[in-house]
Structure formats: structure tokens, C-alpha cells
N, C-alpha and C positions, 0 to 999 in steps of 0.2 A: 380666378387664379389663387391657389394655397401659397400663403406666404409662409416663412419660416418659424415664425412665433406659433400661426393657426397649426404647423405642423407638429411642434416642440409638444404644440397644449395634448395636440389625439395621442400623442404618445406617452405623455406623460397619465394622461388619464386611462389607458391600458394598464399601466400600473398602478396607480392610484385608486381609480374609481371601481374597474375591475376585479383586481386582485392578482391581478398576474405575478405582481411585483412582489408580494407577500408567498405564495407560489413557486416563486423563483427562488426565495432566502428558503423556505424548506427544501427544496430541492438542496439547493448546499449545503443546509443542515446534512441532510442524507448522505449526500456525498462522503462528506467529513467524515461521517460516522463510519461508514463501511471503510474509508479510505485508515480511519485509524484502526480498527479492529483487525484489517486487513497488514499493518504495518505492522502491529503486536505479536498476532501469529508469525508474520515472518520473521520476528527477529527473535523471537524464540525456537523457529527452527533452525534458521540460520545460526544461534549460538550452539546450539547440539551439532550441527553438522558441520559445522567449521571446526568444535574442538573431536568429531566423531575423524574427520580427513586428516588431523593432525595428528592425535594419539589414537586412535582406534585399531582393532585388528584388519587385517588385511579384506576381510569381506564386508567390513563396515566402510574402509576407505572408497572400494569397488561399487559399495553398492548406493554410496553417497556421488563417488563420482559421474554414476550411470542416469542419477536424480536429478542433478544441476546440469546435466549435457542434454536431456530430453526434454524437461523444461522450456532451458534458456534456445535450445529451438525450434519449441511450440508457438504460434501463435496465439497472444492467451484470450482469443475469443474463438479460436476451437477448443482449448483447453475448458473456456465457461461453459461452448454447448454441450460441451462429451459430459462433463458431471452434472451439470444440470440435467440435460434430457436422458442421456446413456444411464448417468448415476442412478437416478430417479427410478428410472425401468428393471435398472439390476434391485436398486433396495423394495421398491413394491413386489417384484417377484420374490425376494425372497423371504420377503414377510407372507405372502400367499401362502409358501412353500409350508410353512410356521404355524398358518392359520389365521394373521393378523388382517386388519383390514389396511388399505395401501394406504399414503400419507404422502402430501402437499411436500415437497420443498419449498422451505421460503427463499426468495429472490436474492434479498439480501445476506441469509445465510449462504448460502450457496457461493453468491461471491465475494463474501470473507473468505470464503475457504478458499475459491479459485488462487483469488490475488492472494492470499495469504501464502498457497504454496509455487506462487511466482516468485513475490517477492522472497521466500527464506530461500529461493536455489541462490540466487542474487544475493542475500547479506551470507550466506554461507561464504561464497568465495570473498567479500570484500572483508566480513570477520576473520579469515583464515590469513589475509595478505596483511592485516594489522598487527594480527599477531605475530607473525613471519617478522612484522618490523622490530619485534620488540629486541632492544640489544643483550646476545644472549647473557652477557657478561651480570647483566642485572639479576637475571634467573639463578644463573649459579653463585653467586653470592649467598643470594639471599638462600639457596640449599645451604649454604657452607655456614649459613648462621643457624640451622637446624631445622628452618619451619616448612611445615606442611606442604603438599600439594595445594590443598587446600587455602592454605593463608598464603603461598606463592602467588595462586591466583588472584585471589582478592585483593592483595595488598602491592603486588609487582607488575601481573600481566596486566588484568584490567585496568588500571588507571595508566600504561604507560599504550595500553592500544587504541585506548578510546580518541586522542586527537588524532588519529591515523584514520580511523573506524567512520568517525561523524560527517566530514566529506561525502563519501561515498553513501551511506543511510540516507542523508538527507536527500542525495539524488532518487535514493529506493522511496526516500516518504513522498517526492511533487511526482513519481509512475505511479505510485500507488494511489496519487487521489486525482491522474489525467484518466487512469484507464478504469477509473468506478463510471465512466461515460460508456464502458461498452455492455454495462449490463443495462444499459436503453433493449438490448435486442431481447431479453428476458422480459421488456414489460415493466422493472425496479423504475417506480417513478425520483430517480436522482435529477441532478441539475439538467442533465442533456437530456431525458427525455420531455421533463416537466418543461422544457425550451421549445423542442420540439412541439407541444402539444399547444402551448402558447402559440407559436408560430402560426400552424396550421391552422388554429382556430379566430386568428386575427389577419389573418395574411400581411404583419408585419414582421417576418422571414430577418429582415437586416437588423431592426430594433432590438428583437429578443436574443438571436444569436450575439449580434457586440456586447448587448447588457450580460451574457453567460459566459462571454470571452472576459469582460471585465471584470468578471467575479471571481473566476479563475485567477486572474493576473494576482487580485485581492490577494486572495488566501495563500499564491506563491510568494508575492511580497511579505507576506507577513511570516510568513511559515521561511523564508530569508533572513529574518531579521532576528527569528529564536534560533536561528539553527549557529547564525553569527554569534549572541552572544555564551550559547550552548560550546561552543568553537573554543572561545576565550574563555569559559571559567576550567574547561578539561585542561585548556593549553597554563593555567598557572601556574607560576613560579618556573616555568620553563624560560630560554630564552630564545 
């Protein structure tokens, strides 16, 4: 009969003796990595397309609001297979066409870009709804003092949208680094596959998946607690 200590040891020694567990921490690495680079692109689209909906001309408005509507009703692991596999067959073919010889997408590449243009349809509209907060009385002042579009911005909108703004991003940064788990279906060895692989090759299924739940939980704790004090230095001198 396996007692609980004899159990505690084969598991621990799956991580330990193994390597799973060191396996495991790069897989989060990877995570991380994709899930930031993925959060970067979107909020630099999302800042073009939120001030693109607000002051743009009429076919920049249209054609930003046809981006965030198709998107945010995409599922975005049909969204990774279409430019991963679709993508890939259009750009080999038309390097063919050119003469070039085809080329690899990387995994990783690939779903920076996905999530990336997930995430900016998403800080698009929650950039846009911050600004919206800003009170316009602030704006027009500060025209009536003489300065720029330019220094408006810098010096009026951004800082008074940003504790509007932070809420809502940091919701875009914990999807951006749940759904670096669905490029497991691409092969991208991140946390969920490298758990997966673990699993399978140990058939302990319960062990490895709770240890990748718990790591997860990790990095949202943590990635909580900057976004708190991220919260409070935008919110100073405010009351």
C-alpha cells in the first residue's frame, strides 16, 4: 500500500530527479515572453486605433470599427490557425511567385502577432472609453493656454486617462498570457504544452496539470500586485 509521504517523494522526484520541474519554469518563461511581446503589439495598436476612432477621418473610423468587430468575434484559435497555416501558404506562394525559396513561420512569431492583434482590437476600445473619460473642461483649457495638440496630449489626456486605461489593460495583460496556452495546437513548446508532454510521458495527468495551474495562479498574483501599485502611482495626488 503507497502511503502519502512514499507518494509526495515519486512526485517530487518527477521534478526533481527528472527535470520536468525545470521544464516546467521554461515553459513559463516562454509563456511570459510571448504573453509580453503579444501585450506590447496590442497596445500600440490599440493607441493608434483608439486615437484613429476618435480623431480620424471617416474611413479610418469605419475601417477601425470593422477591425475590432471581426476580431472581438473571432475565436482567437481560429484566428492562430488561419495565419499560421492560411498565412504561411499565402506568403510561400508569393515568394514562389518572386522566385524566393518558402520559409518556416516561427510559432512563437506567429502568435505574437495573433494575440497581438487580439489584444490592440481590445485596448483599442478600452483606450478610446478612457479617453472619452477625460473631462473635457481640462482639454479646453489647456487649448486656451495656447499649447499644442501635441503637448495637450502629453501633458492633459495621457496622464488624466491612464487611471481609467490600467483596469481594463491589465485585464488585456492576464488573456494575453491565459491564451499563450492555445498555441500548444501549433507545437510552441509554452507552459501548456510542455505540461502536457510532462503528463503524458509520466502519467501523472493530476500532478503536472495542478503544478501549471499553480504557476499560472503565480504570475496572475504577481502580475496583481504591479498592476495595484501601477494603479496608485497614475492615481496620485488625485483624491
Amino acid at each position: 500500500m503507497t502511503t502519502i509521504p512514499d507518494f509526495l517523494g515519486v512526485e517530487l522526484d518527477l521534478f526533481l530527479t527528472q527535470g520536468w520541474g525545470w521544464a516546467l519554469l521554461v515553459g513559463l518563461y516562454r509563456s511570459l515572453l510571448i504573453a509580453a511581446g503579444a501585450f506590447v503589439l496590442g497596445l500600440v495598436i490599440g493607441t493608434l486605433g483608439s486615437f484613429g476612432k476618435l480623431y480620424g477621418n471617416r474611413f479610418a473610423r469605419q475601417s477601425l470599427e470593422l477591425y475590432t468587430t471581426i476580431v472581438r468575434s473571432l475565436p482567437e484559435l481560429i484566428l492562430i490557425l488561419v495565419v499560421y497555416f492560411v498565412g504561411t501558404d499565402m506568403l510561400n506562394k508569393t515568394l514562389d511567385l518572386v522566385g524566393y525559396p518558402p520559409v518556416d513561420v516561427n510559432g512563437a512569431a506567429a502568435g505574437i502577432f495573433v494575440l497581438g492583434i487580439v489584444i490592440g482590437a481590445y485596448a483599442t476600445e478600452v483606450i478610446r472609453g478612457a479617453i472619452l473619460a477625460v473631462p473635457s473642461g481640462q482639454i479646453e483649457a489647456a487649448r486656451a493656454f495656447g499649447m499644442s495638440p501635441a503637448l495637450v496630449l502629453r501633458r492633459i489626456t495621457l496622464p488624466a486617462m491612464l487611471p481609467n486605461a490600467i483596469p481594463g489593460l491589465s485585464n488585456l495583460w492576464l488573456i494575453a498570457m491565459k491564451n499563450t496556452a492555445l498555441l500548444a495546437v501549433l507545437g510552441f513548446g509554452e507552459l501548456t504544452q510542455v505540461t502536457r508532454q510532462a503528463a503524458g510521458a509520466t502519467k501523472s495527468y493530476f500532478t503536472f496539470f495542478l503544478a501549471a495551474a499553480c504557476l499560472y495562479l503565480l504570475a496572475t498574483l504577481i502580475s496583481n500586485l504591479l498592476t495595484r501599485r501601477l494603479e496608485a502611482w497614475s492615481r496620485r495626488g488625485m483624491a
